[in-house]
C-alpha positions, -999 to 999 in steps of 0.1 A, spaced: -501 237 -692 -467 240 -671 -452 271 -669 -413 264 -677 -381 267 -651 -364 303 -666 -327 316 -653 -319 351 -649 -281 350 -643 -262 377 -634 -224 373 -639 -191 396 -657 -198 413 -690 -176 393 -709 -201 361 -709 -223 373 -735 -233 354 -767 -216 372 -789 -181 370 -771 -161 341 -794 -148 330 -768 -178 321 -749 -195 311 -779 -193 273 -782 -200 272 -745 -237 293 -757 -240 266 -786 -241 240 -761 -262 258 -741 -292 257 -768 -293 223 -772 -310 226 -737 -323 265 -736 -330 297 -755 -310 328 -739 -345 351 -737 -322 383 -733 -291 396 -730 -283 427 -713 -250 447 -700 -254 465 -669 -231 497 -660 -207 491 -634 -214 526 -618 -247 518 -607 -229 496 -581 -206 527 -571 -225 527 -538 -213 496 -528 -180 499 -536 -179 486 -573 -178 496 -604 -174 468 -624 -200 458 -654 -223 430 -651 -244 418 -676 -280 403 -671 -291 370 -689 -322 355 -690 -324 318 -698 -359 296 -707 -355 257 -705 -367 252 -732 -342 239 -767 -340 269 -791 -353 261 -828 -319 275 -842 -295 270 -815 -265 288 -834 -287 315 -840 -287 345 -805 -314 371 -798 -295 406 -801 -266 407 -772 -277 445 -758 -245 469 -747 -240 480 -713 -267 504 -699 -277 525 -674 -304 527 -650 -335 539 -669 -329 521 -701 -319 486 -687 -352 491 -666 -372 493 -708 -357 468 -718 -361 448 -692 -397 454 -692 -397 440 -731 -383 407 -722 -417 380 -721 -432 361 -702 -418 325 -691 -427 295 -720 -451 273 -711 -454 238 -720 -479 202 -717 -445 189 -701 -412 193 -684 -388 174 -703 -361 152 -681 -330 165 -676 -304 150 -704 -277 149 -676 -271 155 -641 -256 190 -631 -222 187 -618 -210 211 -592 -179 229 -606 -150 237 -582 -151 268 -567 -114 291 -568 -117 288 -533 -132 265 -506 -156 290 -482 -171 258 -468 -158 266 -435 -157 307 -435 -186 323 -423 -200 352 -448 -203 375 -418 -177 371 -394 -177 383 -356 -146 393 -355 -154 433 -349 -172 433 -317 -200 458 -318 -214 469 -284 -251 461 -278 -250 487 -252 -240 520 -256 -205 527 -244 -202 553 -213 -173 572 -221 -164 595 -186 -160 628 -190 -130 649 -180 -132 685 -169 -110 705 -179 -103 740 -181 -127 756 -205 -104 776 -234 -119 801 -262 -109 794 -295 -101 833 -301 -90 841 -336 -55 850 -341 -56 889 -345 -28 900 -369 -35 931 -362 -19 934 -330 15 924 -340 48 927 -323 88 915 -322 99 885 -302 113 901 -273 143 882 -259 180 892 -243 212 876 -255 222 853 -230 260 836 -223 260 801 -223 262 791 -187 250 756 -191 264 726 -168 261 694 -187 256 663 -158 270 633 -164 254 614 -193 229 595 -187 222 572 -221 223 591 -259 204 622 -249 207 653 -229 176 673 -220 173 705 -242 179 739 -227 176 770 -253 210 786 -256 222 822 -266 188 839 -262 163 841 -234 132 847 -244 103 862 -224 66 864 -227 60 829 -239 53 798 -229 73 767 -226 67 735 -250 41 713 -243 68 679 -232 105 682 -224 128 679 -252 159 664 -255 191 662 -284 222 641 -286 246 642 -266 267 657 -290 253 682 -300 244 695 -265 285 699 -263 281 728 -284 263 762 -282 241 780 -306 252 814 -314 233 848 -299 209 860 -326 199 897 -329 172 891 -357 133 901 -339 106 881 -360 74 901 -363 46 881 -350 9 886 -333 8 888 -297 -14 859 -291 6 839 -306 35 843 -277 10 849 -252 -12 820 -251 16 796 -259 3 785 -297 40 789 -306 62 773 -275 93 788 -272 115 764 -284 94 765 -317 102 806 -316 137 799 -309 135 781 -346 121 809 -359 144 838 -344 173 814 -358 158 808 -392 151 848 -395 188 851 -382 199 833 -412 177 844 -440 192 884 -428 225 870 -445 242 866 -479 267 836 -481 300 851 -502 288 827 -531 276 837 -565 256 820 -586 251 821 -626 231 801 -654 249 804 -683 235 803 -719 237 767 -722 215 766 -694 245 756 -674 252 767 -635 284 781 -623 290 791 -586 321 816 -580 334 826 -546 333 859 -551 311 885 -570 315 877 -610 296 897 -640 261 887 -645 262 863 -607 239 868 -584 247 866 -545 231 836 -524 208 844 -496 218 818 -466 192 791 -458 182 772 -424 179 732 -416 153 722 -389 159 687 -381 136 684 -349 116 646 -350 81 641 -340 62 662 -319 85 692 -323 60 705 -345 77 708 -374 50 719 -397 38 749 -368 73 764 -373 74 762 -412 39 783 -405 56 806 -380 82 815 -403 60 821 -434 40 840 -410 73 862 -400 78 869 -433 39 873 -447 37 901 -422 67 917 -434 55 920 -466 64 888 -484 34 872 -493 39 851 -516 54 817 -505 62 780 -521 59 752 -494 71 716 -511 62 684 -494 62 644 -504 25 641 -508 -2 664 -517 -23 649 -491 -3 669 -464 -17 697 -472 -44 692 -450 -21 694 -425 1 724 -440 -37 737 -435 -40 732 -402 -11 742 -391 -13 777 -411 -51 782 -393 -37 777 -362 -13 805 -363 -47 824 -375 -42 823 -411 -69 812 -435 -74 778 -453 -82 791 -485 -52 810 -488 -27 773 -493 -35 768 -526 -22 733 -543 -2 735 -576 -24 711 -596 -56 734 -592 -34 753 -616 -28 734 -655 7 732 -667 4 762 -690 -19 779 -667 -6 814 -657 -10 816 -615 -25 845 -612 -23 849 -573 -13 887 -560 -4 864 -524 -8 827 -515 9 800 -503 14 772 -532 17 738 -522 35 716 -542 52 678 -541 86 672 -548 72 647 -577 50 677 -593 86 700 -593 103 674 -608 77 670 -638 100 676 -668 89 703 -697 69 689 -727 63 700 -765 24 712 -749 33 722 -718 62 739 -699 76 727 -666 61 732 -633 93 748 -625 94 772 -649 55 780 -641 63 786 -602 91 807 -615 70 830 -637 46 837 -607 77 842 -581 97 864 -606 138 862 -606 139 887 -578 119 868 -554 129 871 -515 103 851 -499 100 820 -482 104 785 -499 101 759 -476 115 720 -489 93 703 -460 105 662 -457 135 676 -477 153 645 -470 127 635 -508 158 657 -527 183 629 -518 207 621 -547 204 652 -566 239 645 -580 250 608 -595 265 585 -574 289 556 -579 280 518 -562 287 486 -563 260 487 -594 275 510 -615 268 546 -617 229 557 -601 216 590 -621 207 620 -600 170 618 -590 152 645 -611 132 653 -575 168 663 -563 177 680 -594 145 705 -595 154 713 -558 182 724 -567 174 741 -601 148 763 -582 173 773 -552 196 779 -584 172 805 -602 161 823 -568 193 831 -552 177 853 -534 147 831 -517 149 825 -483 153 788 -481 140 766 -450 145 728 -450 127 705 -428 132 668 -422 139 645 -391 163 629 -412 178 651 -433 205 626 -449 212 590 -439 242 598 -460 267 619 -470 257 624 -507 220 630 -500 228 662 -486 242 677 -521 204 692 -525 220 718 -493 231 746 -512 221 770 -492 242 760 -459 277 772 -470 290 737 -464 310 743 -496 323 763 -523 321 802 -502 350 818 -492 348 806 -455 346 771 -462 369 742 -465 357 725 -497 359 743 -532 326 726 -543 303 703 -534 321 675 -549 348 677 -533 329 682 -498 311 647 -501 345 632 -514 365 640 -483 338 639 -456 324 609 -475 360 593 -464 359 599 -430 329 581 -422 303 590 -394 325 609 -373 328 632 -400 294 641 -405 290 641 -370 314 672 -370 293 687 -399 261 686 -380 281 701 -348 291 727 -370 258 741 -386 246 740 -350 275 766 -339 269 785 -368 229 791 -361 219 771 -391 207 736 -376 190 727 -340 176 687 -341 154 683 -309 131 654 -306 108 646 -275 119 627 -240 107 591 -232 119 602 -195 91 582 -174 79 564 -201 68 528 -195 56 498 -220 41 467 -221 29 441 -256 -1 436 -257 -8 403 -268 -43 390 -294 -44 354 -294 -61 345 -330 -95 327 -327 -98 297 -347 -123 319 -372 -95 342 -383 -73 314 -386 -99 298 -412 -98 337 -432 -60 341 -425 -57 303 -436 -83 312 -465 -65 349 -479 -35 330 -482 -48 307 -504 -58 331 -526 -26 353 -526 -12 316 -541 -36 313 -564 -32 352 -578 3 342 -576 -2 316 -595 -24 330 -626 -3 363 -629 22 339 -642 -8 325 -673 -13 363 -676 16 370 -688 17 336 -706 -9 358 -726 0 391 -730 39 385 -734 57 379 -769 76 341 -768 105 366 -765 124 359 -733 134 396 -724 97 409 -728 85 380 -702 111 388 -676 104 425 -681 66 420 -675 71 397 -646 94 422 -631 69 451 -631 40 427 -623 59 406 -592 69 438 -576 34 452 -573 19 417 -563 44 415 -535 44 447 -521 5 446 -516 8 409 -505 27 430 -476 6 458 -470 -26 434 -471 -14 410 -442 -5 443 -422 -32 456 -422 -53 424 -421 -32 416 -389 -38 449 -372 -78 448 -378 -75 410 -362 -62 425 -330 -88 448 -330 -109 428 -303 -80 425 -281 -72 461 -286 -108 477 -279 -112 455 -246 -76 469 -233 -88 508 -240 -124 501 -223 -104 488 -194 -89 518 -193 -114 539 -199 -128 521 -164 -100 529 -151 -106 566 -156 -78 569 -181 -81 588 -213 -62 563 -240 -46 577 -273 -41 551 -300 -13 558 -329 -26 535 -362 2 533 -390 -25 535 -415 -59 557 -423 -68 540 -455 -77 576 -470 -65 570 -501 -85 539 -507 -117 557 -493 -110 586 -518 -108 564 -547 -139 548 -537 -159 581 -525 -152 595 -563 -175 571 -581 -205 580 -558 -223 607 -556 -220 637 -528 -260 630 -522 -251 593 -514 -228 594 -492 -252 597 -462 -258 555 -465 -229 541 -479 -229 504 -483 -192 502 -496 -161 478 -488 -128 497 -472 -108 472 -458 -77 455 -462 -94 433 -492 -94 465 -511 -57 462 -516 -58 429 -535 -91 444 -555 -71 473 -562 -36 456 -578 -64 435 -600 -80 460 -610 -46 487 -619 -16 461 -617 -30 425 -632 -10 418 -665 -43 422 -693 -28 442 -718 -6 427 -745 32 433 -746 58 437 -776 95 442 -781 106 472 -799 140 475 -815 153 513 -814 185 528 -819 199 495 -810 182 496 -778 155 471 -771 124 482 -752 89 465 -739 61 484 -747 22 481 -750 6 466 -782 -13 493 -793 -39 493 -823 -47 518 -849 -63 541 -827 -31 543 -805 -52 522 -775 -40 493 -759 -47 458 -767 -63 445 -745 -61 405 -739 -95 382 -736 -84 357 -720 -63 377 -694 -94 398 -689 -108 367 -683 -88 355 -655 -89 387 -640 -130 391 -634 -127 356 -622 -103 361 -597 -121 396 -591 -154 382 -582 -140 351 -559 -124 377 -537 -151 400 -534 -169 366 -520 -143 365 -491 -151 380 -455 -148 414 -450 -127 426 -422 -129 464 -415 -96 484 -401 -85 487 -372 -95 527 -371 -130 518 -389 -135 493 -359 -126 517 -336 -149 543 -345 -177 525 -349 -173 509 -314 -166 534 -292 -191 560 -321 -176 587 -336 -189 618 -309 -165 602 -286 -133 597 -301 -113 631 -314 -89 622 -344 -60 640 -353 -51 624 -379 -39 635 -420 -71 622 -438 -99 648 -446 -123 622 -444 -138 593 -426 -167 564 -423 -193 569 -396 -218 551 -378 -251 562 -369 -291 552 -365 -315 568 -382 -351 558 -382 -339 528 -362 -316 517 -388 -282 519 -384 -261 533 -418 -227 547 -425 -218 580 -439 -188 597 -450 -179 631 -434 -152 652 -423 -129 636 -403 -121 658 -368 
């Protein structure tokens, strides 16, 4: 007796007996062999490696079946414990007098991509096999004292004439001196600061506003003086009323009036802080809410682009000696959810704002409202403000662009609390003219002291007079207190490239990624063969959406794919200066949070102590197959004239999804995950130099780390620091 050959494949879900489309191919397959079993596995059993995508388990006797159109039972997808039963119920291998001869010779099938020549491991992150010596620097010890609020007292500083000699210019910039006040008491900022030539021409006004602040603030320098001087001048501001009214109709309809009208309400003036990196912008948005918190007005809306910063509008609050707990993010709250917070800082995104009211739920507008009250007087801070651009429609070359409902509900909210003090932040606070209409509360137009009737009017004229124009504008908030823009000076500053000559084994996974970007390329366009109606609009529509999103990660992947190359070349130059006894810093355009999040939520808190998961620049193109490859089917709708591209949807209201699409994409899906992983450039980084020598200061909450334990070395997720 011989005991007979038996297969146990593992492959995509979809290949199952009982799928029609893989059907005649099983037929075929029972002329030759009996399919023993059947069995879906659960894609979150994999989460731990980084997958989540559901395999199915097939076991295979050579031996012909007696009824080869007729299937054992194809079991669903399971999970751990009951694929483990039923695996146990499968029997033994057949056994036989003698092995039949094969009826044909197997044939090799082409793979999707040639790996002949790519190594499954590659070299290219250079590991140490020695520990790295990292030499350590004295410096002078510093206790981490809280920030006691209780001993709190008012910036102390003297008005002070401008007596300032400006040399001869020397390039765009003139270093930055603090004019009309002289403070005293604190400490100066960190690096020298400079601002354009221009606008060192003309002085700031003398301020007489005293912010209330704790002493160790000013004394130990966590607030430089230049970052008080923003905060004297923003207080200075907020004291005063603009001779504007404001009043929403009953259509729900906003009128502004120069001068007090029945039923308007008076608008408090507002500040612009245009200072660039390394300012500290986000410490003086803190130093002002803290101003205001200990002056009663606790309750406060900070508005930023992402709701990832809020680890840093964290940070930057703790540092002033304020607690974590009390920046609380809008979405912890649901839409109809009353926020019932006595004090707190809510953090919000210009895109969350902007979310328009439903027939379930109201606006997120109307529910910061309701917790702020009509009468509110306490800080709202549009942080990256420059995200409110085009709150009003604009004429181009392409016809007229609609206001951007992000621009709009900055503006509705300012509109509502005419009485909130009002602090906008951004580097670049308009690139043009007509992205500053979100500015109401500047007096640039439609008061009694200004020059334009309405805002319309303003971006009209100065609109027309090009650069120079706004160039005046900015000059003029600067007189008037209402707008400093410092930025840092590259005085002394030297720089070299630093140059990574590709080894021919990245040229081979360079050479080899490519290749498959064509061939993705290549089968979105049978996708939507698939899932598109024979109507020409619905194909151009789909290809539209589903080009855009292959290209832009195309982009982002050879980035990123590029940088984590250089990595070799990078880590040598920082060990040489490490020898050297310098102390490098490295600034990395990209963290890769976001793809470690989405990959951290399938697994487990208990698991993440050995990880055995994929972040890397291959993630992108797993990511746009897995959210942006065209599967589901597509129809034209006629409506009210109008023809739109929707999603085929079935009784249920769920969309159709399309086989063979599906098909295509698991295919593609499991020939990338056979390419070489390549981890970032930060990832590299850390686990070269080890995480207890490198301090990050960076956005992300959390990272990947290397260490041994029982003399294995494993990676774990924890907080980044």
């Amino acid at each position: 007796m011989t005991i007979l050959p038996r297969l146990v494949m593992i492959c995509q879900d979809s290949i199952r007996p009982n799928n029609p489309i893989w059907r005649r191919k099983f037929d075929q397959l029972q002329s030759k062999a009996t399919v023993i079993a059947s069995v879906g596995v659960e894609g979150n059993i994999y989460a731990k490696q980084g997958t989540t995508v559901d395999t199915r388990i097939t076991v295979i006797d050579k031996i012909p079946a007696a009824s080869p159109r007729q299937f054992i039972e194809t079991m669903p997808c399971m999970n751990l414990t009951d694929l483990s039963q039923i695996i146990a119920q499968v029997p033994p291998r057949s056994k036989q007098l003698k092995i039949a001869a094969l009826a044909a010779p197997i044939v090799e099938q082409e793979s999707l991509f040639d790996l002949s020549s790519v190594p499954k491991t590659t070299n290219i992150i250079p590991f140490p096999r020695t520990a790295i010596t990292v030499p350590k620097v004295e410096v002078e010890a510093k206790t981490e004292a809280k920030v006691n609020w209780s001993e709190v007292e008012p910036v102390k500083y003297i008005q002070n004439h401008w007596n300032k000699e400006l040399s001869q210019p020397q390039g765009l910039f003139a270093p930055y001196q603090i004019e009309g006040i002289k403070l005293s008491g604190c400490q100066s900022h960190p690096t020298d600061a400079v601002e354009s030539i221009a606008m060192a021409s003309i002085q700031s006004p003398s301020c007489s506003y005293q912010p209330l602040l704790p002493k160790q603030i000013i004394k130990q320098g966590i607030l430089s003086d230049i970052q008080l001087e923003t905060i004297i001048r923003a207080g200075e501001a907020h004291s005063k009323l603009l001779n504007k009214w404001v009043k929403i109709d009953e259509n729900n309809k906003v009128r502004h009036y120069p001068y007090a009208e029945p039923d308007a309400r008076q608008e408090r003036q507002g500040y612009l802080c245009g200072d660039g990196t390394g300012i500290g912008k986000g410490r003086q948005i803190a130093g002002v809410i803290l101003d205001n918190w200990l002056q009663g007005r606790t309750k406060v809306v900070w508005l930023s682009i992402s709701p990832n910063l809020i680890e840093d509008a964290r940070r930057d609050w703790q540092d002033l000696g304020g607690k974590s707990e009390q920046i609380i993010c809008q979405s912890s709250f649901k839409p109809n959810q009353k926020i019932d917070l006595n004090e707190g800082i809510l953090f919000t995104t210009y895109r969350t704002l902007a979310r328009p009211e439903t027939t379930k739920n109201q606006s997120r507008l109307e529910q910061i409202i309701d917790w702020l009250g009509e009468d509110f007087a306490g800080i709202i801070a549009f942080d990256e403000c420059h995200a409110m651009a085009g709150a009003l429609p604009t004429k181009g070359t392409r016809g007229t662009q609609k206001a951007s409902l992000q621009g709009l509900a900055g503006l509705r909210i300012q509109h509502q609390l005419p009485n909130a003090r009002i602090m906008y932040v951004s580097a670049t606070g308009a690139s043009k003219i007509q992205n500053l209409a979100y500015a109401e509360r500047l007096g640039l137009w439609g008061t009694q002291n200004s020059a334009f009737s309405d805002r319309q009017v303003f971006i009209e004229k100065i609109g027309n007079s090009g650069i120079a124009a706004m160039e005046i504008i900015s000059r003029e908030l600067k007189a008037q207190g209402l707008y400093l823009a410092r930025s840092l000076s590259y005085q002394g500053i030297e720089y070299q490239t630093l140059e990574h000559k590709l080894t021919p084994e990245q040229v081979e996974i360079y050479n080899q990624y490519a290749k498959a970007f064509e061939i993705i390329h290549n089968n979105i366009s049978e996708a939507l063969s698939c899932t598109c109606t024979n109507e020409e609009s619905s194909l151009t529509s789909a290809q539209g959406t589903a080009y855009s999103a292959f290209e832009s990660i195309k982009q982002r992947f050879f980035n990123q794919l590029l940088i984590s190359m250089s990595s070799p070349s990078l880590i040598a130059a920082i060990e040489a200066d490490i020898a050297a006894g310098f102390a490098p810093i490295l600034q990395i355009t990209s963290t890769n949070e976001a793809m470690l999040q989405r990959t951290l939520e399938a697994i487990p808190v208990e698991e993440w102590n050995d990880l055995r998961i994929d972040i890397s620049p291959r993630s992108y193109i797993l990511d746009f197959l897995n959210n942006s490859f065209p599967v589901y089917l597509m129809e034209t709708i006629e409506q009210d004239g109008h023809t739109y591209i929707s999603y085929a949807k079935d009784a249920q209201d769920n969309k159709i999804l399309n086989q063979e699409a599906v098909m295509l994409k698991e295919a593609l899906t499991i020939k990338i995950m056979e390419l070489p992983t390549i981890h970032s450039a930060l990832d590299q980084i850390i686990f070269y130099f080890g995480y207890e020598n490198i301090a990050e200061i960076t956005g992300r909450s959390l990272r990947l780390e290397k260490y041994e334990d029982n003399e294995q070395t494993k990676i774990r997720a924890k907080k980044a620091r």
